[in-house]
C-alpha atoms as a printed R data frame, in Angstrom:
    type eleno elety resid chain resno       x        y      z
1   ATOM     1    CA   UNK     A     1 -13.171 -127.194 54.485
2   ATOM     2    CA   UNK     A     2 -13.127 -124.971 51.041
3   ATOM     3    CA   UNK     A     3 -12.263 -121.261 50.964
4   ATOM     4    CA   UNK     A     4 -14.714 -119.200 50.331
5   ATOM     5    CA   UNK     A     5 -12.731 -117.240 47.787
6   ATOM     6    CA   UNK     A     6 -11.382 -120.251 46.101
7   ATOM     7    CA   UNK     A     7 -13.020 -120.001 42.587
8   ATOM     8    CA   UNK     A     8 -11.918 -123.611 41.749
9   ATOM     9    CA   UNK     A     9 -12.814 -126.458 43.167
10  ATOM    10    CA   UNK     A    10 -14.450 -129.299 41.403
11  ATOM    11    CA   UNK     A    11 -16.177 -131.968 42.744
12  ATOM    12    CA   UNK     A    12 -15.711 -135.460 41.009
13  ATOM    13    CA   UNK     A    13 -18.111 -138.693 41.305
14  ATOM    14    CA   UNK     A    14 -17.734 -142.523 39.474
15  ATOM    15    CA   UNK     A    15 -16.699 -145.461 40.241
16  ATOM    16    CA   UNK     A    16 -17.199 -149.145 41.384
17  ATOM    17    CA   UNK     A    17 -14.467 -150.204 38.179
18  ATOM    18    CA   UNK     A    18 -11.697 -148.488 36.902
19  ATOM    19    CA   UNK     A    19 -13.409 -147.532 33.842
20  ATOM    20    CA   UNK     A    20 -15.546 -145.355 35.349
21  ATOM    21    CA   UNK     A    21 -13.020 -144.517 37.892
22  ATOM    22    CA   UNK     A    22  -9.483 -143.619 35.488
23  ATOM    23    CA   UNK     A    23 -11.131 -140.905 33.412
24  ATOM    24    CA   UNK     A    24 -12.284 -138.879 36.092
25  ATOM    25    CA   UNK     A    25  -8.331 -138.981 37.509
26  ATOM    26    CA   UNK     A    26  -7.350 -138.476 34.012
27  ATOM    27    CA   UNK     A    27  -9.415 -135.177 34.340
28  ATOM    28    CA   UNK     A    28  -8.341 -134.134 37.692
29  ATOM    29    CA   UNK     A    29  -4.810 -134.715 36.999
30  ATOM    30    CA   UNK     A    30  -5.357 -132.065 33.698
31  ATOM    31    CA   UNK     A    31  -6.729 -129.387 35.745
32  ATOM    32    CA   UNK     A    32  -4.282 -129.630 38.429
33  ATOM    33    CA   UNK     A    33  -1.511 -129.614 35.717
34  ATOM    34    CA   UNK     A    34  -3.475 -126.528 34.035
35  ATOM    35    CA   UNK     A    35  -5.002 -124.778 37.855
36  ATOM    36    CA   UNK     A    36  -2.296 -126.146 40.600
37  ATOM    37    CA   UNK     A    37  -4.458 -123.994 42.919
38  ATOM    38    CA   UNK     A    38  -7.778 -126.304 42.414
39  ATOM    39    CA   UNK     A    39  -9.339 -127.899 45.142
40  ATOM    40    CA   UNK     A    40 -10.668 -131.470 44.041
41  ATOM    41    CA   UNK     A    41 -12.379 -134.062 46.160
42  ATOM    42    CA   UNK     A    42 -13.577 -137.166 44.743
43  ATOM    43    CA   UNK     A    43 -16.950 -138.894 46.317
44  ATOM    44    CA   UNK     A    44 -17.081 -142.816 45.852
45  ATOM    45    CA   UNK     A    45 -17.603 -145.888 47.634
46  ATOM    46    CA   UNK     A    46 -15.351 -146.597 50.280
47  ATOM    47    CA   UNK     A    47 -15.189 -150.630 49.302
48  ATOM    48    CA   UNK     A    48 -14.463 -150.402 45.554
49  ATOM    49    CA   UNK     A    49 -11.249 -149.458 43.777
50  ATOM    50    CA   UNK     A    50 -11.997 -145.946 44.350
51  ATOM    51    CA   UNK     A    51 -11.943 -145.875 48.316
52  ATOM    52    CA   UNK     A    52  -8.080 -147.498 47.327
53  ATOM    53    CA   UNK     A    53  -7.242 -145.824 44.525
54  ATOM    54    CA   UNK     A    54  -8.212 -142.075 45.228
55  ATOM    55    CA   UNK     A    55  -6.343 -141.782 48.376
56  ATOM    56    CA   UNK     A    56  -3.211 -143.636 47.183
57  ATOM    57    CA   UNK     A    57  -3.083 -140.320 44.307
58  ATOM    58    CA   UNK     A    58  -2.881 -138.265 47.185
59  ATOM    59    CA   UNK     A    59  -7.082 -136.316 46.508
60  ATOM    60    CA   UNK     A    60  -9.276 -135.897 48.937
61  ATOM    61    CA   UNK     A    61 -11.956 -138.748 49.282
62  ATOM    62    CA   UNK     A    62 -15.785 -138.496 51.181
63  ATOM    63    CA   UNK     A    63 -17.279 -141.965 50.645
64  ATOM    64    CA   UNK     A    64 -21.193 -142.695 50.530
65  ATOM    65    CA   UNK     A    65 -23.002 -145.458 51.272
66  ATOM    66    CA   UNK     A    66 -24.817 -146.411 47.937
67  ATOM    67    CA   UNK     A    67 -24.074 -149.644 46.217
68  ATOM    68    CA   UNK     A    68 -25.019 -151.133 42.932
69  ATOM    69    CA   UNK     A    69 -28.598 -152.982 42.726
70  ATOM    70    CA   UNK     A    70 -27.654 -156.753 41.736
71  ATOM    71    CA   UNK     A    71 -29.096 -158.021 38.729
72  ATOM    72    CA   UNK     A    72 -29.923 -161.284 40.652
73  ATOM    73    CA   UNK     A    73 -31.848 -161.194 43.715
74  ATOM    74    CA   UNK     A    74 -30.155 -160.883 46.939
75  ATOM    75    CA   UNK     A    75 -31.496 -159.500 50.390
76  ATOM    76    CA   UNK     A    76 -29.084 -156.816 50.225
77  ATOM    77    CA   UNK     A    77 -31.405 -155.522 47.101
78  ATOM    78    CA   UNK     A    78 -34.215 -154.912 49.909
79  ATOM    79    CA   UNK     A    79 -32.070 -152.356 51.586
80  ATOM    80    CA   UNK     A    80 -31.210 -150.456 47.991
81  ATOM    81    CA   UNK     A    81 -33.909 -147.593 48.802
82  ATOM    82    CA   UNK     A    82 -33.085 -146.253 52.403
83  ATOM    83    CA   UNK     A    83 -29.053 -146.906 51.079
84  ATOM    84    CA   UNK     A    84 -29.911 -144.164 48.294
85  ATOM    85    CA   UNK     A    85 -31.968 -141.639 50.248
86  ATOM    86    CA   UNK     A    86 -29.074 -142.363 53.054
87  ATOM    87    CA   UNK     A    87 -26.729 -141.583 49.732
88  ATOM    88    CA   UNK     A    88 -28.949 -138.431 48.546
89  ATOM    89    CA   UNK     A    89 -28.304 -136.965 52.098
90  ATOM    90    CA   UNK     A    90 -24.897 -137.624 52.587
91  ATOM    91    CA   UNK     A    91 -23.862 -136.132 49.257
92  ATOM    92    CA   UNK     A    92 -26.138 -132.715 49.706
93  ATOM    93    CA   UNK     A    93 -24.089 -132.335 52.799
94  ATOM    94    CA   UNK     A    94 -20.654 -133.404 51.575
95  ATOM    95    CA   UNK     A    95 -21.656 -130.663 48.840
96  ATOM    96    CA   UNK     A    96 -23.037 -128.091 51.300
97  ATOM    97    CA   UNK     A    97 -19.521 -128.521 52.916
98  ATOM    98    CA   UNK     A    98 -17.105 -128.465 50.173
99  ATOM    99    CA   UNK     A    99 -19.448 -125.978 47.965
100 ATOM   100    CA   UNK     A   100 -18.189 -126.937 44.361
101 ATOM   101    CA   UNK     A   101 -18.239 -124.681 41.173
102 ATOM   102    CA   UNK     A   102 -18.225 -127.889 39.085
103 ATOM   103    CA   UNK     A   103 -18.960 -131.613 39.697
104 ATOM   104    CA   UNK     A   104 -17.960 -133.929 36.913
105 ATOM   105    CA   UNK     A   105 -19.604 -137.269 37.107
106 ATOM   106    CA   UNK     A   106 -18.150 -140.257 35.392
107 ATOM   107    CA   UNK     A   107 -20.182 -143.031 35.990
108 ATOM   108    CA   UNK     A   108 -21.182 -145.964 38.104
109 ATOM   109    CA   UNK     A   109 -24.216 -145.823 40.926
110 ATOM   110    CA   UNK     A   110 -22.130 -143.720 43.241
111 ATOM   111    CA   UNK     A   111 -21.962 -140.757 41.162
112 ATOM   112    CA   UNK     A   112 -26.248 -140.616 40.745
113 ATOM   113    CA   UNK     A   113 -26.664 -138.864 44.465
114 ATOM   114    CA   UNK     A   114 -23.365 -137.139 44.577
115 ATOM   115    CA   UNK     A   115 -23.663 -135.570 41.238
116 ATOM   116    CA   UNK     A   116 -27.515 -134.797 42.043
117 ATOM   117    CA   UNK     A   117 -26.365 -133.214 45.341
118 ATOM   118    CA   UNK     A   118 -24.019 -130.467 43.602
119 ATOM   119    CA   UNK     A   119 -26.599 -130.003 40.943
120 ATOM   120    CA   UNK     A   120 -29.282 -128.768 44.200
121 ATOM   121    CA   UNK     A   121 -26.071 -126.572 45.302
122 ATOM   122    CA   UNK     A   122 -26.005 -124.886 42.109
123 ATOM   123    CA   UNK     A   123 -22.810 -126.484 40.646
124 ATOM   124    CA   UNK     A   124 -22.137 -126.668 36.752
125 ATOM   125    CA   UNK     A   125 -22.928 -130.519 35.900
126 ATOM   126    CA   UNK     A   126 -20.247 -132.470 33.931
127 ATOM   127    CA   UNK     A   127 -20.959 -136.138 32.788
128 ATOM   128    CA   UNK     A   128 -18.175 -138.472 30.986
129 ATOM   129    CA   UNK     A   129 -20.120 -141.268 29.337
130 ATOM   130    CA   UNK     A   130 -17.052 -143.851 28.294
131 ATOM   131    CA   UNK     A   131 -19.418 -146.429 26.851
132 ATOM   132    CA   UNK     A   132 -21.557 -146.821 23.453
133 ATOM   133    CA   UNK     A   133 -24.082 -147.893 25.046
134 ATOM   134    CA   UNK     A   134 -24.864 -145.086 28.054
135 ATOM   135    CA   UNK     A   135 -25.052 -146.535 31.204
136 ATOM   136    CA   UNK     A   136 -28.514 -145.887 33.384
137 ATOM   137    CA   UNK     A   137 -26.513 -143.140 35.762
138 ATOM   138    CA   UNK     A   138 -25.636 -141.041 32.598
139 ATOM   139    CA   UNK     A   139 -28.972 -141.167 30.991
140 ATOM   140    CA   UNK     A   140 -30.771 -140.664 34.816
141 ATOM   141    CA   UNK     A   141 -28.269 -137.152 35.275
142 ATOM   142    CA   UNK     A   142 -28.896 -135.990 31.482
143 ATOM   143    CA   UNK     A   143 -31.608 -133.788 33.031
144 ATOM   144    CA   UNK     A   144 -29.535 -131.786 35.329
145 ATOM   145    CA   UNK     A   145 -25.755 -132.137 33.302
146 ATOM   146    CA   UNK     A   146 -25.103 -128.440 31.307
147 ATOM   147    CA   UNK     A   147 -22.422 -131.067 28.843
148 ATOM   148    CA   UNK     A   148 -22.574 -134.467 28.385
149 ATOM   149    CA   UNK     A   149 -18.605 -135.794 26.797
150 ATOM   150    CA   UNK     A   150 -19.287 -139.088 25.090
151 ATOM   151    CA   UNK     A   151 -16.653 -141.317 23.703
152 ATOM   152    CA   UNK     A   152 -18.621 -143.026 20.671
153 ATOM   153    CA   UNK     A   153 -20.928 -141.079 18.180
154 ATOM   154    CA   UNK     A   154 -23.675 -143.991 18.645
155 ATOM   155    CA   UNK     A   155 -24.005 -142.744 22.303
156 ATOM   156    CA   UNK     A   156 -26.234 -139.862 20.930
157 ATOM   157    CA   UNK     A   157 -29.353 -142.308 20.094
158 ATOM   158    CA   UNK     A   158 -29.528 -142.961 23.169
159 ATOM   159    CA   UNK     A   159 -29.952 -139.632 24.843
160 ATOM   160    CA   UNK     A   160 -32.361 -136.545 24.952
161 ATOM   161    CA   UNK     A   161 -30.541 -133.566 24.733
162 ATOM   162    CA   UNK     A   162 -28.333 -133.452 21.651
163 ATOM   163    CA   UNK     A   163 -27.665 -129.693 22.453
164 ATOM   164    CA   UNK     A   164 -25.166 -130.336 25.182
165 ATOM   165    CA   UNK     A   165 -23.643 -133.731 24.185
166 ATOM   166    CA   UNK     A   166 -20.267 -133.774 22.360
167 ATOM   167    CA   UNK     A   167 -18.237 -136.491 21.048
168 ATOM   168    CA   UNK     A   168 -14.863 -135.678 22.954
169 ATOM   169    CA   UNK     A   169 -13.355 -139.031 23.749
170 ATOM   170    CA   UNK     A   170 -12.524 -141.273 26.877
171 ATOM   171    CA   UNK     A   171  -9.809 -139.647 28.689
172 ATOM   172    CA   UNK     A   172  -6.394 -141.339 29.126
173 ATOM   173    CA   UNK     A   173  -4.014 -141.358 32.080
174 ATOM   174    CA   UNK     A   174  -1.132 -138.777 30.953
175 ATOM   175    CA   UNK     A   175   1.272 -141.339 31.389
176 ATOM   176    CA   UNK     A   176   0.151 -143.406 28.949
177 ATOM   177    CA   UNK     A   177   2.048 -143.961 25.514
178 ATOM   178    CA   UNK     A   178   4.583 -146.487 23.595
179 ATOM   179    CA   UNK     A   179   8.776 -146.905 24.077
180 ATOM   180    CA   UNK     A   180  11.199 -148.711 21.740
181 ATOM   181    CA   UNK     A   181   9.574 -152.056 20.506
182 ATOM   182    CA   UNK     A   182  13.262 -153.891 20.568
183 ATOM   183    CA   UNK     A   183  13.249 -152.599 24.554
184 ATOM   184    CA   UNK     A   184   9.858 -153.249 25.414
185 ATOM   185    CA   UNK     A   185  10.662 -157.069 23.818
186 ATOM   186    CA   UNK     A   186  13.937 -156.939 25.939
187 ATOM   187    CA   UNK     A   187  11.955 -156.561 29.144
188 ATOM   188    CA   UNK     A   188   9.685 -159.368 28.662
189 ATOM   189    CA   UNK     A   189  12.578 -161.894 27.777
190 ATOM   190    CA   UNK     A   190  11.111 -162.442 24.058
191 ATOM   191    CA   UNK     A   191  12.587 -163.023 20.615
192 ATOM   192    CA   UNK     A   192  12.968 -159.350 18.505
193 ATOM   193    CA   UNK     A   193  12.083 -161.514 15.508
194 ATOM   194    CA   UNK     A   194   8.504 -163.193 16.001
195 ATOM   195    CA   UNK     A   195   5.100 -161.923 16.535
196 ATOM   196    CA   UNK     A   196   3.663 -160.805 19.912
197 ATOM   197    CA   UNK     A   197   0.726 -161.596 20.867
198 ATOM   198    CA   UNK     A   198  -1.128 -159.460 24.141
199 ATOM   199    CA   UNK     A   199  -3.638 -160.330 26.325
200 ATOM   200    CA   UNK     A   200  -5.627 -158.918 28.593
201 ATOM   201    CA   UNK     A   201  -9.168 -159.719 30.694
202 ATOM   202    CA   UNK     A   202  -8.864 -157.250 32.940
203 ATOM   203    CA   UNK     A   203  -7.235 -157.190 36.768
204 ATOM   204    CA   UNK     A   204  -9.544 -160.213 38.257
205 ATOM   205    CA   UNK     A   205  -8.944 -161.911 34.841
206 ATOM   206    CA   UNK     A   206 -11.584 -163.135 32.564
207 ATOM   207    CA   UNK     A   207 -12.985 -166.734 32.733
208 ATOM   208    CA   UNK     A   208 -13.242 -167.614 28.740
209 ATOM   209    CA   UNK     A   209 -10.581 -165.987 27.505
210 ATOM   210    CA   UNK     A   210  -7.768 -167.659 30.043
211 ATOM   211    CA   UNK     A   211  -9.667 -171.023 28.942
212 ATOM   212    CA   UNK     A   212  -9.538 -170.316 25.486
213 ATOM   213    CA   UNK     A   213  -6.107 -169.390 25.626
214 ATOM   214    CA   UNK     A   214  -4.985 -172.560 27.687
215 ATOM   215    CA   UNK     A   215  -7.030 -174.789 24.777
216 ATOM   216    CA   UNK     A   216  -4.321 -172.544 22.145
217 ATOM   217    CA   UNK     A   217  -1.600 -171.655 23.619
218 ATOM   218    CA   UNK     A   218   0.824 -174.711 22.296
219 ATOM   219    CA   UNK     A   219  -0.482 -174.174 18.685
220 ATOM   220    CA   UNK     A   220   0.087 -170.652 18.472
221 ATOM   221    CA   UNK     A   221   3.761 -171.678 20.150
222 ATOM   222    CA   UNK     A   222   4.031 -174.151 16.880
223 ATOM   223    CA   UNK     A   223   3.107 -171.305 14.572
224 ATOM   224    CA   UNK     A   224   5.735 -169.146 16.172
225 ATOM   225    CA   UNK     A   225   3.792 -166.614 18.104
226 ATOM   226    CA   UNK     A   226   4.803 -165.646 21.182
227 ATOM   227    CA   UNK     A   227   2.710 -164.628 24.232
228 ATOM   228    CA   UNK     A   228   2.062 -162.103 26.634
229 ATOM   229    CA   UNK     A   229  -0.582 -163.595 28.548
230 ATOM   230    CA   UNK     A   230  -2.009 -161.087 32.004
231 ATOM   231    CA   UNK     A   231  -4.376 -164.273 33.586
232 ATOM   232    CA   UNK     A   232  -5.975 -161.894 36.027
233 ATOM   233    CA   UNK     A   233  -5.599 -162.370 40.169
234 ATOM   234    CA   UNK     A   234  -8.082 -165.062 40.527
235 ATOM   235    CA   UNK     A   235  -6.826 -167.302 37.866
236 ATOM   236    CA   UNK     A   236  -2.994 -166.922 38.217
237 ATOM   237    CA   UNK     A   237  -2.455 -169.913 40.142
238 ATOM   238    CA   UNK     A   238  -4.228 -172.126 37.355
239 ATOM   239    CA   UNK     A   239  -2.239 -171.205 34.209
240 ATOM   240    CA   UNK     A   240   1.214 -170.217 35.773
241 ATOM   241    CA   UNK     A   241   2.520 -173.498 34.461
242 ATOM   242    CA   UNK     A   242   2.209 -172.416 30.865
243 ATOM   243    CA   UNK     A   243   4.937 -169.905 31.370
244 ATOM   244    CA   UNK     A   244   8.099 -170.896 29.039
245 ATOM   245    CA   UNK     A   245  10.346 -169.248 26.637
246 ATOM   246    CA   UNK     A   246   7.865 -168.113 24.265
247 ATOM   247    CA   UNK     A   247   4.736 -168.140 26.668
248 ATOM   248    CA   UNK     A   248   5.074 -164.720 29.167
249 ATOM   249    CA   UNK     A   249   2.122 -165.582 32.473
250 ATOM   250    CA   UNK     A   250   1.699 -162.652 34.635
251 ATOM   251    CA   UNK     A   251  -1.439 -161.989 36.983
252 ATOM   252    CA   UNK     A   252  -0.944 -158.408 36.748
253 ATOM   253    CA   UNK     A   253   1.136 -156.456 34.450
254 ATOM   254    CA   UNK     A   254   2.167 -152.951 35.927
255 ATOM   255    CA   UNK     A   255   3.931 -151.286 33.074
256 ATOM   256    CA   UNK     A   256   1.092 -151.182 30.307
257 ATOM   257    CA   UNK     A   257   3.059 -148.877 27.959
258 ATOM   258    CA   UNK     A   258   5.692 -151.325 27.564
259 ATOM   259    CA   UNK     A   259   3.142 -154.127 27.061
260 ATOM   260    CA   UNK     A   260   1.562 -152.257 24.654
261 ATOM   261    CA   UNK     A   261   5.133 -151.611 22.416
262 ATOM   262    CA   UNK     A   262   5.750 -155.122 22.431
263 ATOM   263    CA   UNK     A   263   2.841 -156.693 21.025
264 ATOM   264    CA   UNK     A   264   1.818 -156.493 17.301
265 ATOM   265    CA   UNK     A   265  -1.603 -157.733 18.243
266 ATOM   266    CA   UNK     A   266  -3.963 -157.522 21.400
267 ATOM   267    CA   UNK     A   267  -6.626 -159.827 22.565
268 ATOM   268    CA   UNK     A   268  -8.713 -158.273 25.118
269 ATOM   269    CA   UNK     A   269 -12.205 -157.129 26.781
270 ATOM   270    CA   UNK     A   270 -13.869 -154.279 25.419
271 ATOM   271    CA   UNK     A   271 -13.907 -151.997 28.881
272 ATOM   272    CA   UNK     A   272 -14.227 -148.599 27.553
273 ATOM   273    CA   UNK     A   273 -10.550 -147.901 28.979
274 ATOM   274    CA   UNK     A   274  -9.044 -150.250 27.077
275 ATOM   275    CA   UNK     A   275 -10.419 -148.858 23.570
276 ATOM   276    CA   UNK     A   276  -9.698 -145.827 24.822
277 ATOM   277    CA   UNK     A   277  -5.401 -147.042 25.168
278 ATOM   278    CA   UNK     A   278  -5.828 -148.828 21.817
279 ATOM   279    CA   UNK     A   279  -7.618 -145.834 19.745
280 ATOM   280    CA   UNK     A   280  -4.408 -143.595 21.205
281 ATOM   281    CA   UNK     A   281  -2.036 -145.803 20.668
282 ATOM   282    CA   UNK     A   282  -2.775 -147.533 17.649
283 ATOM   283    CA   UNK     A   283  -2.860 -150.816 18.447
284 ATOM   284    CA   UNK     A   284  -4.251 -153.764 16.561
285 ATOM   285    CA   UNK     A   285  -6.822 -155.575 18.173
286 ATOM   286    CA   UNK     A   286  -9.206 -158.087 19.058
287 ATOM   287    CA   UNK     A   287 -12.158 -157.935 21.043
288 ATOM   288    CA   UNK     A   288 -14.330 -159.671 22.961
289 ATOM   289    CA   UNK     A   289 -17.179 -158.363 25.044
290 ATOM   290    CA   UNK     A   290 -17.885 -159.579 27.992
291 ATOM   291    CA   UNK     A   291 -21.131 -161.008 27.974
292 ATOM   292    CA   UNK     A   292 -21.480 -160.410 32.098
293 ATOM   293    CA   UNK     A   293 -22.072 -156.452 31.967
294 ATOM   294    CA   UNK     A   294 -24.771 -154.493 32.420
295 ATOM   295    CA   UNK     A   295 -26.645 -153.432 29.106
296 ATOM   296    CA   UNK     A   296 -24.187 -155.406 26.898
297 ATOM   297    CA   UNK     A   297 -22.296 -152.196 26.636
298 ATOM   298    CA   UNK     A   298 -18.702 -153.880 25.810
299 ATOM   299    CA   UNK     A   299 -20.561 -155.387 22.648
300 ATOM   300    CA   UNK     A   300 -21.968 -152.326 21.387
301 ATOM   301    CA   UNK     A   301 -18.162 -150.717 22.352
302 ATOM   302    CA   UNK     A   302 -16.295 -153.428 20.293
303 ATOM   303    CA   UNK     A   303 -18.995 -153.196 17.325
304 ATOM   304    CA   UNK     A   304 -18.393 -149.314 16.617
305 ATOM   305    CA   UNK     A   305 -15.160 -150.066 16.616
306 ATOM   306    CA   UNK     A   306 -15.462 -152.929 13.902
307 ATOM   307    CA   UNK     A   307 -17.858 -151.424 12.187
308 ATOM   308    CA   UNK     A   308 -15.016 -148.744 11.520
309 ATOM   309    CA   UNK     A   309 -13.013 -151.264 10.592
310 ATOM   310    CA   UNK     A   310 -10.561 -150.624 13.567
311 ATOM   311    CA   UNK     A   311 -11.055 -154.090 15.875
312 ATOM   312    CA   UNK     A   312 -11.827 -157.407 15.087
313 ATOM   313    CA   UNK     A   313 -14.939 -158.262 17.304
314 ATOM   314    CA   UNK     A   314 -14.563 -161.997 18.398
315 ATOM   315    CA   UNK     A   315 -18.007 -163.033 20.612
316 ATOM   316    CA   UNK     A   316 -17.239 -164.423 23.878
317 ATOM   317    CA   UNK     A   317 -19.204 -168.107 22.765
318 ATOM   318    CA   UNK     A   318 -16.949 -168.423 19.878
319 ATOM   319    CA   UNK     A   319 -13.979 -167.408 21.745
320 ATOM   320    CA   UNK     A   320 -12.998 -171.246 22.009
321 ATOM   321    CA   UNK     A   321 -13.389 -172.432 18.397
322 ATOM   322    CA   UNK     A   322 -12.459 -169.192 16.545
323 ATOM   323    CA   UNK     A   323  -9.600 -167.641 18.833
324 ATOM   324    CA   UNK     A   324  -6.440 -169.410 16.867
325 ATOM   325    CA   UNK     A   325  -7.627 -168.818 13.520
326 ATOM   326    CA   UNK     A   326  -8.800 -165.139 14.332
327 ATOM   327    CA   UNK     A   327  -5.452 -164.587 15.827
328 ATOM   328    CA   UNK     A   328  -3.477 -166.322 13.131
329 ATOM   329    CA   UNK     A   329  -5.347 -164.691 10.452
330 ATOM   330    CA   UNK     A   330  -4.362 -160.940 12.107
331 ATOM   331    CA   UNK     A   331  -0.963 -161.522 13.219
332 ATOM   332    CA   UNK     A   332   0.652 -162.907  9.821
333 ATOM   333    CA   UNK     A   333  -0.715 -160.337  7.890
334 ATOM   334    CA   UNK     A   334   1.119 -157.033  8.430
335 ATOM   335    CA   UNK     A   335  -0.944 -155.469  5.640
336 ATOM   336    CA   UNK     A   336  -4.389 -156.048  7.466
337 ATOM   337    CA   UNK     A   337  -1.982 -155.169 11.285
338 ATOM   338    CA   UNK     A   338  -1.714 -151.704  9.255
339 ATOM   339    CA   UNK     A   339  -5.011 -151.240  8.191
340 ATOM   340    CA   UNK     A   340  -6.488 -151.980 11.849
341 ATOM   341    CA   UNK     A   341  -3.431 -149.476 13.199
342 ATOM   342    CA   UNK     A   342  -4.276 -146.759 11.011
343 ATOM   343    CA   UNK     A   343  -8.138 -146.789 12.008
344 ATOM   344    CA   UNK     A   344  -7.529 -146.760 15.125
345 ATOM   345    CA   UNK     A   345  -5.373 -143.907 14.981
346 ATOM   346    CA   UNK     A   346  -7.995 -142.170 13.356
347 ATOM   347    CA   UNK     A   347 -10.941 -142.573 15.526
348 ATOM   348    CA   UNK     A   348  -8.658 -141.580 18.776
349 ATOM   349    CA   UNK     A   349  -9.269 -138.416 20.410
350 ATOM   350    CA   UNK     A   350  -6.100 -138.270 22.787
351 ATOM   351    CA   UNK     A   351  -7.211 -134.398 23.800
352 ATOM   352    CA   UNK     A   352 -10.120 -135.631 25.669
353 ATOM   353    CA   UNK     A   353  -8.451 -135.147 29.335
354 ATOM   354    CA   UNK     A   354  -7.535 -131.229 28.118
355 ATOM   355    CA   UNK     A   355 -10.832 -130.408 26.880
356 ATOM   356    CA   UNK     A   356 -12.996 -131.520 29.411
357 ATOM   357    CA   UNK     A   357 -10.835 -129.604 31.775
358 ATOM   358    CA   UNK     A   358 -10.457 -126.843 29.848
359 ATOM   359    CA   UNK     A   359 -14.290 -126.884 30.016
360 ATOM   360    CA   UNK     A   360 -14.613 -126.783 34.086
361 ATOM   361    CA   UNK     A   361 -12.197 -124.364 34.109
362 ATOM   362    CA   UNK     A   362 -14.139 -122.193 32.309
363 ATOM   363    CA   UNK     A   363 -17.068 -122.665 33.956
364 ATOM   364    CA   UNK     A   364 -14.908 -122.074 37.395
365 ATOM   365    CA   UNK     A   365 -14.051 -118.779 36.114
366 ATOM   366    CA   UNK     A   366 -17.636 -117.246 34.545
367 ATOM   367    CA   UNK     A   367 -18.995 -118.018 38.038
């Protein structure tokens, strides 16, 4: 239960995948730093990484019963509308409850009736919109949001009210940044003297790219590139055996800052949280959408980053024929490494966390 006379307490909503999830804690973790005395409570779906995640950081966490309407048909689809008037309900009442002066919403079904519930309690409306393309939550909340913080100038096309939207950036953990490249090397038993190559498909691990990199692995071995290769859970088990000297299998790596140090070149998705690392940290990359998500909107991230001249963007159906000589090409040439580096670097907006709180505080305090 809130105190009355508690002037700050923020409400925050998003979820189903980390990227929706991490820049909302980003967030929260700023205006606790800045406002110790905040009350924050997060609304999400207790079966996704929220309902883990959240409590495990020690917030508060009300769960709701919406889910995600699948793209294919399933019977579960049928039960969609009574889930989100169920979901409208619930959230008016977790809102009626915990009375917030702000409610930030950063994406993902979950946050549509919670974020609509503190808008009919009067709460300032916050939405984070991480990817280029605006997912269907963001651009059904425009309406009642008073700011709308995007991550990617393109994102403006594709919404109404350019009065309130601002290009601040996707907000990163706080904990995020580089150490010594000779003892980030050190920790993943690799040579100080050859190029590193990263890779990443996210924590379940991403079908083509572990294939492709199974069909490559040996030559780019022979052209003396070593490997730092994160298979994802489900695909562990299957490409464990190309571990070796040079060749670094993990199905989860835990200390991303250290990954990040040691590799001169990155290989990955393009989740919004990941460009978001890479823009901050500076690291060369290429990236391949996933062609499995919902309004393409990891092509349309990876493309305003090429465009800029800061990624290489590698599609996902030429991922097998074109992944050795794109890497090759990259990794031997420190002069093009550089150029990609320094692009990066300048399209980052590592502030983002700060000024979005900064912004809810404010609003916290006119009311």
């Amino acid at each position: 239960m809130s105190k009355a006379g508690t002037p700050y307490r923020v409400l925050f909503a998003g979820g189903g995948t980390g990227g929706h999830l991490f820049p909302a804690v980003a967030v929260a973790e700023q205006i606790k730093e800045m406002k110790p005395e905040t009350e924050i409570l997060f609304i999400g779906t207790k079966s996704k990484i929220e309902g883990k995640v959240v409590p495990q950081l020690g917030y508060r966490f009300k769960s709701i019963w919406i889910k995600g309407f699948s793209r294919k048909f399933n019977l579960e689809n049928l039960l969609f509308p009574l889930k989100l008037l169920v979901s409208v309900i619930q959230s008016i009442l977790i809102n009626m409850n915990f009375r917030p002066k702000v409610a930030i919403g950063s994406g993902g079904y979950v946050a549509g009736p919670a974020i609509f519930g503190a808008s009919v309690m009067g709460a300032k409306i916050i939405l984070l919109e991480q990817n280029s393309y605006p997912g269907v939550t963001t651009r059904l909340l425009e309406r009642y949001a008073d700011e709308v913080h995007i991550s990617f100038d393109d994102t403006k096309k594709y919404l109404r009210r350019e009065n309130i939207i601002h290009t601040t950036g996707n907000p990163v953990r706080k904990n995020l940044g580089t150490i010594n490249r000779e003892d980030a090397i050190k920790k993943f038993g690799l040579s100080g003297s050859k190029k590193t190559l990263l890779i990443i498909g996210g924590s379940l691990g991403a079908a083509s790219i572990n294939k492709a990199v199974a069909g490559n692995v040996k030559k780019l071995e022979e052209e003396g590139i070593q490997v730092i290769w994160q298979t994802g859970k489900n695909y562990y088990n299957k490409y464990k055996q190309f571990n070796s000297e040079s060749v670094k299998v993990f199905e989860f790596i835990d200390d991303m800052n250290a990954a990040y140090s040691a590799c001169d070149l990155l290989l990955a998705r393009a989740g919004a949280t990941t460009i978001a690392e890479v823009l901050v940290l500076g690291v060369p990359s290429i990236l391949v959408p996933s062609p499995n998500v919902a309004g393409n909107h990891q092509y349309y991230n990876a493309k305003s980053l090429a465009d800029k001249n800061a990624a290489v963007l590698l599609e996902d159906e030429k991922l097998q024929s074109e992944l050795f000589s794109a890497v090759t090409g990259l990794i031997t040439s420190d002069e093009k490494l550089s150029e990609l580096k320094a692009n990066s670097k300048a399209l980052a907006k590592p502030d983002a966390a700060k000024v979005i709180a900064q912004r809810a505080i404010k609003y916290m305090e006119r009311i």
